[in-house]
N, C-alpha and C positions, 0 to 999 in steps of 0.2 A: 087220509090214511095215516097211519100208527106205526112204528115199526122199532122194536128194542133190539141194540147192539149189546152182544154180553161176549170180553174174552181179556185178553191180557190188553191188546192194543186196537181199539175200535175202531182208529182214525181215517182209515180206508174207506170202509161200507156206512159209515154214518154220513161223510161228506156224499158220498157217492147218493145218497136216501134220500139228502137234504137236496139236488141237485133233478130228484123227479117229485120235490115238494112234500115231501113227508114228512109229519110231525115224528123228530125223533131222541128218542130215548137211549141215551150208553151208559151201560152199566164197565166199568176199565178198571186195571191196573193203574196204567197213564193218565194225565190229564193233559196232553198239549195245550197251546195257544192257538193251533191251527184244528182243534178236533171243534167240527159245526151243530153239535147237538144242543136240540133245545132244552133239555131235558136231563144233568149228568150227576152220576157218583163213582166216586172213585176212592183206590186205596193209598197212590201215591203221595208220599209227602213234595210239595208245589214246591219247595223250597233246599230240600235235601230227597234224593235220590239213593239209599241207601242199597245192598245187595237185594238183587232180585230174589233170586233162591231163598232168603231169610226173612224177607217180606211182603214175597206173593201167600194172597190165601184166597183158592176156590172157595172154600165154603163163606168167605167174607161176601165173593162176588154173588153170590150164587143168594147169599141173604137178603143183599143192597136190591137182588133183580125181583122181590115175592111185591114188593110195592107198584112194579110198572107191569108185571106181567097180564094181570087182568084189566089193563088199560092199553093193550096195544090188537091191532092187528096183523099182524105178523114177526116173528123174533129170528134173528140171524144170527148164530155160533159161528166165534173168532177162535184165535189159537187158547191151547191150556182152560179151556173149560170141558170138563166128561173124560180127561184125558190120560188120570192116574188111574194108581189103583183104590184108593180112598177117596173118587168122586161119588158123590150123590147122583144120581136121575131121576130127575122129578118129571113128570109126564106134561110136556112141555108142548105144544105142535109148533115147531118150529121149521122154517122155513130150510128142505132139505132132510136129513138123517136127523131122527129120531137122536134124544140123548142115552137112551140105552142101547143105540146102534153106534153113536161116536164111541162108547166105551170099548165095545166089542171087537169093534173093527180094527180099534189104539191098542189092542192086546197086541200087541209084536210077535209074539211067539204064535199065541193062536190063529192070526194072520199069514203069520207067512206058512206056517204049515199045512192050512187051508191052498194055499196057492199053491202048494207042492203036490199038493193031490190031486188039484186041479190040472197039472201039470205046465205050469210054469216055471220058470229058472227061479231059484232063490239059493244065497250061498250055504252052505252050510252052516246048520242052525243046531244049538242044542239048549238047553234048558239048565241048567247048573243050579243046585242046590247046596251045595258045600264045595270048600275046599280041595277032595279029592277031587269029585268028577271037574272044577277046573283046572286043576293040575293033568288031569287025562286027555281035558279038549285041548291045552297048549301043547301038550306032549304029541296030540293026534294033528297038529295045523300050525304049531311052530308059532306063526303070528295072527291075535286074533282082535276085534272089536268087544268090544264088553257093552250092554246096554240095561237100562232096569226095563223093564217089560212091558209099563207104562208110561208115555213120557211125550215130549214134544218139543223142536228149537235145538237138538242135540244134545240138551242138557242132560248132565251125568252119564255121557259116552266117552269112552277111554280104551282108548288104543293100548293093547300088551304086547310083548314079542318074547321067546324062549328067552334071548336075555337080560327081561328088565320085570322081573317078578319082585326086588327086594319093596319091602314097606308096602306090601300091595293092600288095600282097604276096598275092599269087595263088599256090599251088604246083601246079600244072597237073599232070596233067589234072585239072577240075572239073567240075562240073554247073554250068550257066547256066540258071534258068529266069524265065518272064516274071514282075514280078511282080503281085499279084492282092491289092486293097485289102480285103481280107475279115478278121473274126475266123478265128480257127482252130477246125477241128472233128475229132471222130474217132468211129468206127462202132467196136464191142467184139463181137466174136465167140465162139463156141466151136463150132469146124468152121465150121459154113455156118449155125448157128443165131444170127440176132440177135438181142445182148444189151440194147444201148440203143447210143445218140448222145451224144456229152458234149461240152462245151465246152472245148480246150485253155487253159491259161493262158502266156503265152509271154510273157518279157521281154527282150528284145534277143536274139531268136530261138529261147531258152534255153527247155524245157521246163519250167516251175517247179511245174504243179499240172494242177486237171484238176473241172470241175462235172460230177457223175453224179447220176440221167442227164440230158440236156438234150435241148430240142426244139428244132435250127434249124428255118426255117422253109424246106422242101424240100419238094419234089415225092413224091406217095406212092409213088411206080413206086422212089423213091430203095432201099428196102430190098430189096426184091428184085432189084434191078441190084448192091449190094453182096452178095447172096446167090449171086449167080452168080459176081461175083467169086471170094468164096473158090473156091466149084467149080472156076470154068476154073483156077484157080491149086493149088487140089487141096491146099488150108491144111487142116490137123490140129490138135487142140489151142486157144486161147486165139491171136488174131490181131486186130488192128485195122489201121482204112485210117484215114489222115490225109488231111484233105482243105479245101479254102476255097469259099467261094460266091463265083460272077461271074454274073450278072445271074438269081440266083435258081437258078443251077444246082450244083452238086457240082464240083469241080477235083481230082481225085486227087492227091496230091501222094507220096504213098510208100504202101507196104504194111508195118507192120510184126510179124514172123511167129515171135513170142514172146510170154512172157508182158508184160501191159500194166504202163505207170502207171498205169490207171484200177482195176487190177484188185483196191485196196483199198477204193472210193469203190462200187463195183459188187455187192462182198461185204455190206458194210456194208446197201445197200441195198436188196438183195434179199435178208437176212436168213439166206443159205446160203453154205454153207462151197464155194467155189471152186474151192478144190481138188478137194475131192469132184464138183464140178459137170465137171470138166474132166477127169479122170479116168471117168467115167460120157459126157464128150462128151455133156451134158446141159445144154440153155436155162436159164436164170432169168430172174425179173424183174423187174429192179430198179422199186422203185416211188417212197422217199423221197428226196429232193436230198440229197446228201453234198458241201461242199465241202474240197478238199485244199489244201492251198497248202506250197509250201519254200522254207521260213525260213533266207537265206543270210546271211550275218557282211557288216556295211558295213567293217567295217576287222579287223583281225587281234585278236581278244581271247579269254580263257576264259573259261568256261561250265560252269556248275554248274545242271544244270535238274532240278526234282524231276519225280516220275513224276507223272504227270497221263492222266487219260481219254483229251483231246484232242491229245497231243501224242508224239509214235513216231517212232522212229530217233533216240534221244537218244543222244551221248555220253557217254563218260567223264564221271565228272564231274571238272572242271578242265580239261578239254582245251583244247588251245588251238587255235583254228580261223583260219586264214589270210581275209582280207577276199576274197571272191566265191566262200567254198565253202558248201556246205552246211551247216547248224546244225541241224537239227531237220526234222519233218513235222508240221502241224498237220491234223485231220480231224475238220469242225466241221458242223452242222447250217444253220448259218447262214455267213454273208461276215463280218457284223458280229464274229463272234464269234473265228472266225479270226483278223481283223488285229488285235483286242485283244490274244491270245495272241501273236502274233505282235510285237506291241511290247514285250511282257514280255519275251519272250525276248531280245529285241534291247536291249532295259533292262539285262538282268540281274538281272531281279525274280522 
């Protein structure tokens, strides 16, 4: 069997492919030392790691993948592919949601207000096209989130409050939503079967890790109201809902209808291969805590990181990594044990 990885970071579901013997294919962003495909292209410089944001391009990825698509048997969607509003979808059958259903579903606004109708909890949500009307939603919520409408990783989410409007650089339209003093959370699916609850790690709204599995402290009805979810939304495949708590309730905050960040913390955990699990459209159960966390560069330096158990998605070695991208994944048993690692790296030890 055949099987193409196409997204920003493959490195999860490719090793995972290689591990029930498939010939495989990644079409990435990344190119680790630790990513096992037989088969790769990529848009990373090996050697200099420059801003993500200025040198990610879907349509690059989306080009590299017209070569392997009619040579494979099955293809699996990672983060940032179908996810803007300027993605392509090409009629793909890929394993899971369709690419003009990932796009649909990546609408934020027309997501959540689908759920609303549905009658789910989601915070207050508005749509803003100019200037005034957000001037009216801060005026109406005081303190708000701001998002583009399509997106993924947290990137270009920004926090406002009534007083911190000066030099504001809005590219309109955006999502305005209220905001909601809570940790971050997210539900892991495969179809409609739940996988677990995990704790997102988010730093300056930035996706950076992710605790599987964890137990917020929700109401029991919580999983089967997300199990109708996926239903009425008719999700295939590997899906999570991201969501916050407001006085002990669920806040929907997105649907996203690919494969996860969690989905190496998940593996690990439940001691089965994932892929196979999702492929089969078949439950696990994660039982031990896995923490992840991504180890990003405080200033622009290179990195030479030997191989380690606990540490995936390593670069080149020497590369030189620009200050606020990514450096490394750390996937540890413990919190402790992580940020140790995670100072080494940051050392250059």
């Amino acid at each position: 069997m055949k099987a193409l990885v196409v997204g920003v970071n493959t490195r999860p579901v490719v090793n995972s492919l290689k591990k029930l013997n498939f010939e495989v294919y990644s079409v990435s962003h990344y190119n680790p030392v630790d990513l096992n495909a037989d088969h790769r292209k990529y848009l990373v410089n090996d050697k200099f790691h420059g801003h993500f944001v200025d040198k990610y391009s879907e349509k690059e990825l989306l080009d590299l993948s017209k070569e392997y698509v009619d040579l494979v048997d099955c293809i699996f969607i990672c983060s940032g592919i179908f996810e803007s509003k300027n993605s392509k979808t090409p009629n793909w059958d890929v394993v899971g949601n369709s690419p003009k259903r990932i796009k649909n579903i990546s609408d934020k606004y027309k997501t959540v207000k689908k759920l609303e109708n549905l009658g789910f909890n989601i915070p207050i949500t508005h749509l803003v096209n100019n200037k005034y009307q957000f001037e009216k939603c801060l005026s109406e919520l005081k303190s708000v989130v701001v998002k583009p409408i399509l997106g993924s990783g947290g990137i270009g989410v920004t926090n406002i409050d009534f007083q911190n409007t000066d030099n504001l650089d809005i590219k309109y339209p955006v999502l305005v939503q209220e905001y909601i003093k809570s940790e971050s959370y997210s539900a892991s699916f495969i179809g409609s079967n739940f996988l677990c609850f995990n704790k997102q790690l988010i730093n300056n709204n930035i996706y950076v890790g992710n605790i599987s599995p964890y137990v917020p402290n929700l109401k029991n009805e919580t999983i089967q109201d997300f199990k109708d979810l996926m239903d009425s939304l008719d999700l295939l495949g590997m899906n999570g809902i991201d969501f916050m708590l407001k006085d002990g309730f669920p806040y929907i905050l997105e649907v996203n209808p690919r494969i996860l960040g969690t989905y190496e913390t998940i593996e690990l955990s439940s001691k089965y291969n994932l892929s196979k699990a999702i492929l089969e459209n078949k439950s696990v159960k994660p039982k031990d805590c896995f923490f992840k966390k991504i180890v990003f560069s405080n200033k622009g330096s290179s990195y030479s990181i030997d191989k380690n158990p606990l540490i995936r998605d390593i670069p080149q070695k020497g590369a030189y990594v620009e200050g606020g991208e990514p450096v490394a994944t750390i996937i540890g048993r413990n919190m402790a044990d992580v940020r140790e690692m995670e100072s080494g790296i940051l050392r250059g030890v």
